[in-house]
Backbone as CSV, one residue per row, in Angstrom:
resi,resn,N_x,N_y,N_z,CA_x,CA_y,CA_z,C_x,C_y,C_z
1,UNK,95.205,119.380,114.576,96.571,118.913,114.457,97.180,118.622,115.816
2,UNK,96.856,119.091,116.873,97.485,119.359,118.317,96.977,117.369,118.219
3,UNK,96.021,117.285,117.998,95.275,115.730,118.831,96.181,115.112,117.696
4,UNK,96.735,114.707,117.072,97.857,114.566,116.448,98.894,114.173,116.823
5,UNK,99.353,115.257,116.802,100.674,115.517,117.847,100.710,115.166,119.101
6,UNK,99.686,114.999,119.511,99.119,114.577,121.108,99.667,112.707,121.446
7,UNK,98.915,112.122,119.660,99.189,111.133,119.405,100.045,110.524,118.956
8,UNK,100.870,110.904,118.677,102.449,111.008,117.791,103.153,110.803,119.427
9,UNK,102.765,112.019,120.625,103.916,111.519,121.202,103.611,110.804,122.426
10,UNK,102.161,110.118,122.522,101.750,109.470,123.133,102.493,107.645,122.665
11,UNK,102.405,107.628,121.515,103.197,106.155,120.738,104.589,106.420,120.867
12,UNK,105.320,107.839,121.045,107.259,107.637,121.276,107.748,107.378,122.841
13,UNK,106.498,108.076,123.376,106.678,107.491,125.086,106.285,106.167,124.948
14,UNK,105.311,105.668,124.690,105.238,104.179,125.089,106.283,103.380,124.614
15,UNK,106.752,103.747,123.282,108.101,102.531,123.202,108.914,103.011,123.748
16,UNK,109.444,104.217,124.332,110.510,104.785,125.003,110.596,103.965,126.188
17,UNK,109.474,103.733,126.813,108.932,103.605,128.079,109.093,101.395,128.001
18,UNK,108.312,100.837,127.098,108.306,99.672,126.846,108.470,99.463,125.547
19,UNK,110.140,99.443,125.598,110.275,98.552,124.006,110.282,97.715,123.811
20,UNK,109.543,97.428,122.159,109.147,95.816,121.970,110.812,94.984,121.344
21,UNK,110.906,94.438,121.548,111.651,93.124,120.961,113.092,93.958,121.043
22,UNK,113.032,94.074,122.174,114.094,95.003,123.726,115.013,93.340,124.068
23,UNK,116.333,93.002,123.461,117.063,92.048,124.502,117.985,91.481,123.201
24,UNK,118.314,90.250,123.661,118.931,89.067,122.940,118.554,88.710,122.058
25,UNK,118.975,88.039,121.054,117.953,87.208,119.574,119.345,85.660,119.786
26,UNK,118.360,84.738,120.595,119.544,83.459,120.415,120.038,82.943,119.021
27,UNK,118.936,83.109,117.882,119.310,82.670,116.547,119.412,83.625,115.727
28,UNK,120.153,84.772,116.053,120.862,85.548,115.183,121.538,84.996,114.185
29,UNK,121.407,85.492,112.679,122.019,85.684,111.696,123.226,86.508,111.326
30,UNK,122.331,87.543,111.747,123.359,88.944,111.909,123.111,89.786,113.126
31,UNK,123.797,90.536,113.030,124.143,91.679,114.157,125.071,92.984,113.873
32,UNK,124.817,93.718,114.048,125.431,95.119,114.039,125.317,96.195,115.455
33,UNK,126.485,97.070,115.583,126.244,97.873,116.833,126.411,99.103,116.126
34,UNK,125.142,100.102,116.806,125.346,101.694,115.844,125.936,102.197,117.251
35,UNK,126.462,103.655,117.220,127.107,104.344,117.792,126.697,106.250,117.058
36,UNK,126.131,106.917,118.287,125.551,108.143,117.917,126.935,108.698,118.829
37,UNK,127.778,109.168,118.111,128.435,110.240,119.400,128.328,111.329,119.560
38,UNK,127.610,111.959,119.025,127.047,113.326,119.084,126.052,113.312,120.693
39,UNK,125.286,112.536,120.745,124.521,112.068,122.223,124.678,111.009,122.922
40,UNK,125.562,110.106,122.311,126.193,108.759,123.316,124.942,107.660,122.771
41,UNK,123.926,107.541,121.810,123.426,106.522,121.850,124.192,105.318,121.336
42,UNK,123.870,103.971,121.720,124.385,102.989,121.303,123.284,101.961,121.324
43,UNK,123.134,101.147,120.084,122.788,100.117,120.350,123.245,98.881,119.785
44,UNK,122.711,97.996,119.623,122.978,96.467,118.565,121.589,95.964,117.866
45,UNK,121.858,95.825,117.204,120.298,95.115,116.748,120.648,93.508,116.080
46,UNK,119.804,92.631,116.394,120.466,91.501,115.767,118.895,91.303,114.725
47,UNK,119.449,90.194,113.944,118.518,89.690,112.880,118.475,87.981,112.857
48,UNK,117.191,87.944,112.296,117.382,86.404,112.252,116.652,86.213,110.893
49,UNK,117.236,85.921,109.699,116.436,85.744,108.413,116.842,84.068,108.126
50,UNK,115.254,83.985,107.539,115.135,82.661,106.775,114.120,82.725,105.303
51,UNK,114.911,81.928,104.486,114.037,81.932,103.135,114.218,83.461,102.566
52,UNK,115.082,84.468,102.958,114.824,85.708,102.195,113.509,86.497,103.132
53,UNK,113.717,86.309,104.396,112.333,87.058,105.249,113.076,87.118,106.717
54,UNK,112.677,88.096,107.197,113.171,88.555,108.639,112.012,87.977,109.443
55,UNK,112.636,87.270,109.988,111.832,86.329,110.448,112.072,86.718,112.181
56,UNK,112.926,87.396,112.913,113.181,87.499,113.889,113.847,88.816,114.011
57,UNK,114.216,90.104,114.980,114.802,91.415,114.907,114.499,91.527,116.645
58,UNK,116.023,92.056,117.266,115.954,91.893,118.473,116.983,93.304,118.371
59,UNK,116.416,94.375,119.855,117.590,95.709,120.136,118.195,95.416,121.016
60,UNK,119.609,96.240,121.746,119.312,96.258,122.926,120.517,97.309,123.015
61,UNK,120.489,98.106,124.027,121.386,99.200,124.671,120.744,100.398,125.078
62,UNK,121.609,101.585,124.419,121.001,103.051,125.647,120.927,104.046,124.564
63,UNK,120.270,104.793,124.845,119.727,106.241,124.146,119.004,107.167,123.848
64,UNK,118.645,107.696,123.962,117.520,109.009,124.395,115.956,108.452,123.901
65,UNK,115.226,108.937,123.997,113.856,108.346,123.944,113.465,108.370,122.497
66,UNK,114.398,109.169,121.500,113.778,109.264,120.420,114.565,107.881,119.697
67,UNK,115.676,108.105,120.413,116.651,106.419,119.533,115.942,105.104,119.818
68,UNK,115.588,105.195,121.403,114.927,104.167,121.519,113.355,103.832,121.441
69,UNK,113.070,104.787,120.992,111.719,104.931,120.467,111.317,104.317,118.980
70,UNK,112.202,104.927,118.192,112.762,104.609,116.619,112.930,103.197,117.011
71,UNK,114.110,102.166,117.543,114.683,101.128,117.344,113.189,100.351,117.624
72,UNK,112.725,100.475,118.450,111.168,99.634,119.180,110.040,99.918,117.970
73,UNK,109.299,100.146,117.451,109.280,100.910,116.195,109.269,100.416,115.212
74,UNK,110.672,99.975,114.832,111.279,99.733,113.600,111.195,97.991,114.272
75,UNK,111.603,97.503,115.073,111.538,96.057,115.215,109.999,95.355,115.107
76,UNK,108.969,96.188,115.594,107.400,95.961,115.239,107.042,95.622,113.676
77,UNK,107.486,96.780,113.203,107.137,97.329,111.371,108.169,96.336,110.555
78,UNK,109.069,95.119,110.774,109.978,95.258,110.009,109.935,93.311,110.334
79,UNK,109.672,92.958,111.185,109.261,91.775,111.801,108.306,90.889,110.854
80,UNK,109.406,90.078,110.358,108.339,88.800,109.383,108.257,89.119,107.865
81,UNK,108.526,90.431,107.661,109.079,91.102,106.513,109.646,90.019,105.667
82,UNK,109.628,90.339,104.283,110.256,89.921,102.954,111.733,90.903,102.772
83,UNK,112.938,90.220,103.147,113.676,91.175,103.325,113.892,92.921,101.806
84,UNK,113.199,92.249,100.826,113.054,93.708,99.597,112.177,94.649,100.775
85,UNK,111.091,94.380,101.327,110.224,95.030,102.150,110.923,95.656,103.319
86,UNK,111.678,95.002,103.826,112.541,96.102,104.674,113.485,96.722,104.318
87,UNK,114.253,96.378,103.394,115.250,97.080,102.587,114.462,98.744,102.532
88,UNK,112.941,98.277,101.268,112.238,99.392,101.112,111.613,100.180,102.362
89,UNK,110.988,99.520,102.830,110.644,100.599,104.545,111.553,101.296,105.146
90,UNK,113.243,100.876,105.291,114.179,101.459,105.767,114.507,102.928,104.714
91,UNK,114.617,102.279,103.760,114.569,103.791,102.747,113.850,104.768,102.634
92,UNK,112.451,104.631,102.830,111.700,105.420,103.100,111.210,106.281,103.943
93,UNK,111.395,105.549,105.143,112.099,105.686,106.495,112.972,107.062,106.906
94,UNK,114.076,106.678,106.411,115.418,107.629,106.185,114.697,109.068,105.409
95,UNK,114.399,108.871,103.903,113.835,109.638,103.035,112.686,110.491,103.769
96,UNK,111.945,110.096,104.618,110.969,110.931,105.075,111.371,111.761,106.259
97,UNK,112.561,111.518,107.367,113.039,112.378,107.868,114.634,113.312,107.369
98,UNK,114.939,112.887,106.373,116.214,113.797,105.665,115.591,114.676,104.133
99,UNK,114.380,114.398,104.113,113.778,115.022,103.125,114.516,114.404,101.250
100,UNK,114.512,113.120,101.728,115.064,112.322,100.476,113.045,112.656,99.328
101,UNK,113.183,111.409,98.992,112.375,111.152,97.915,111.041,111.127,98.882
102,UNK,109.790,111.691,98.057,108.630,112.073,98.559,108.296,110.972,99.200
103,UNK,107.967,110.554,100.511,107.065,109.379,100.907,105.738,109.328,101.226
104,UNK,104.994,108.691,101.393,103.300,108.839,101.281,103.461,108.413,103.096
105,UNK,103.099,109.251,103.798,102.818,109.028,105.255,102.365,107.610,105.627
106,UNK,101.110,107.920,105.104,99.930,106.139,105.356,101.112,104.715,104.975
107,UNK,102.270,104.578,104.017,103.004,103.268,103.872,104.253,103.475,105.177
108,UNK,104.049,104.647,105.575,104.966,104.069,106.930,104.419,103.911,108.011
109,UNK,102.906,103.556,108.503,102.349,103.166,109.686,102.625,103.659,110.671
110,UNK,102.917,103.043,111.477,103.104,103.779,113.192,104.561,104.818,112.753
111,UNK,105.413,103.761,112.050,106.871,105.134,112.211,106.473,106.592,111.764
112,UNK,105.460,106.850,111.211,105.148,108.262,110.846,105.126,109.466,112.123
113,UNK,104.905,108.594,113.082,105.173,108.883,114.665,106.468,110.160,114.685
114,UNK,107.504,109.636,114.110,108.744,109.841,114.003,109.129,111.353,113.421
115,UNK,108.170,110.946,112.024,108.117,111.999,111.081,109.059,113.761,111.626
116,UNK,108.189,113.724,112.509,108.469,115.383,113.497,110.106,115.408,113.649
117,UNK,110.474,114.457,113.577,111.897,114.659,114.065,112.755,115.389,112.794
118,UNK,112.180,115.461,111.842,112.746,116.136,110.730,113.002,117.101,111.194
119,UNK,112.199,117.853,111.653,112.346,119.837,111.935,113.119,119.525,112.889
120,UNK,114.028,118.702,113.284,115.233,119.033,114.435,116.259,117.926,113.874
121,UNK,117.307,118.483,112.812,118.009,117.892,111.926,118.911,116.937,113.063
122,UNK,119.418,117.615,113.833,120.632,117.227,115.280,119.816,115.679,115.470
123,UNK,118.506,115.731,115.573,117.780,114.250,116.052,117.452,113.307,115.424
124,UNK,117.607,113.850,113.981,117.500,112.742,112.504,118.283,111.398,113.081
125,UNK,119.552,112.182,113.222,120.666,111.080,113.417,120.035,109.911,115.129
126,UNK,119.908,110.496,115.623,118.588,109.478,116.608,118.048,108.706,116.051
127,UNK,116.688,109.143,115.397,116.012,108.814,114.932,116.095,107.337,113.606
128,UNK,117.530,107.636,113.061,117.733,106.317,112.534,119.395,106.106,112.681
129,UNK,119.686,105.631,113.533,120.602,104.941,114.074,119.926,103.299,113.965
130,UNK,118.980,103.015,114.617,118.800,101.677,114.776,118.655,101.497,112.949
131,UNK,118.068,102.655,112.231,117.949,101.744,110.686,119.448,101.326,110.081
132,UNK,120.291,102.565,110.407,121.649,101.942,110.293,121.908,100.543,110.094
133,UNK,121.680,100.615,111.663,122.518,99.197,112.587,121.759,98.370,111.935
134,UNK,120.698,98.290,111.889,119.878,97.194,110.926,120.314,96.968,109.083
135,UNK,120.457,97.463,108.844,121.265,97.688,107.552,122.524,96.530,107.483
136,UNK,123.190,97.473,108.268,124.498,96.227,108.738,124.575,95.333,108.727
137,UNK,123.395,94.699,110.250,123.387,93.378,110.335,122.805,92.708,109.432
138,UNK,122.223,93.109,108.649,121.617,92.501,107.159,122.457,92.084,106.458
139,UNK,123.646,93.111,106.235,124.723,93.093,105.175,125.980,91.984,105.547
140,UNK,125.801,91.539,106.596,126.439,90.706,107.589,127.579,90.967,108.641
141,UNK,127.135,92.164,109.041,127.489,92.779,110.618,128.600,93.878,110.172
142,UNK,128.569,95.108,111.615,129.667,95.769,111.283,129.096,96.708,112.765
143,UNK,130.200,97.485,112.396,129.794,98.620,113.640,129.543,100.441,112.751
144,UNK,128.762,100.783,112.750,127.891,101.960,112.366,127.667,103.312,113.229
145,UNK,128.351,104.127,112.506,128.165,105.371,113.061,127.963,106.152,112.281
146,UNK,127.136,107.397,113.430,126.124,108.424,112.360,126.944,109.796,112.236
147,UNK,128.670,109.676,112.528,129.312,110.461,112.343,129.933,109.810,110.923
């Protein structure tokens, strides 16, 4: 289990470290900004859907390695998506670190990474802030907080 765990936080440093689809989205659809004030994270996430598919997902701002670990993450896994498919990944998502409805590890791919953050309830709210903000900008923008 340690080589595991070894690996779990070998993948939250690297997006901590280099997040993917980290900046601007020029053909945003939507956009939303989350707000953690419990630790000051903030970010925005924008979207770019066509035909009913996320066709584009861009972050950008500040927050501890697990927020920005999550947001980098979630823009990989969620990218090119059928938007029912991210709807559902985001739920499951949520559900597997708040102890919602049973999720099967293997359908959340790399975010299972994440998983651990359950046993430290205070970091849940980290941990999906960016699904928030993504939510939002889906719904057609807003500003989101995990208070």
């Amino acid at each position: 289990m340690s080589d595991l765990r070894s690996l779990y936080q070998e993948v939250l440093l690297d997006h901590y470290k280099r997040p993917r689809h980290f900046g601007e989205l020029a053909s945003a659809t939507g956009r939303a900004e989350g707000h953690n004030p419990l630790c000051g994270d903030r970010i925005t996430v924008e979207v770019a859907v066509e035909s009913d598919r996320l066709s584009e997902v861009a972050f950008r701002g500040s927050g501890c390695a697990i927020s920005t670990a999550s947001a980098s993450l979630m823009s990989e896994a969620i990218r090119g998506l059928p938007l029912a498919e991210v709807r559902d990944l985001s739920q499951r998502f949520r559900d597997a670190l708040t102890g919602g409805a049973a999720t099967d590890p293997e359908r959340l791919g790399k975010l299972v990474a994440l998983a651990g953050v359950a046993e430290f309830p205070m970091r849940v709210k980290c941990a999906t802030l960016a699904w928030h903000a993504l939510e939002a900008a889906l719904a057609g923008g807003a500003v989101v907080s995990t208070e």
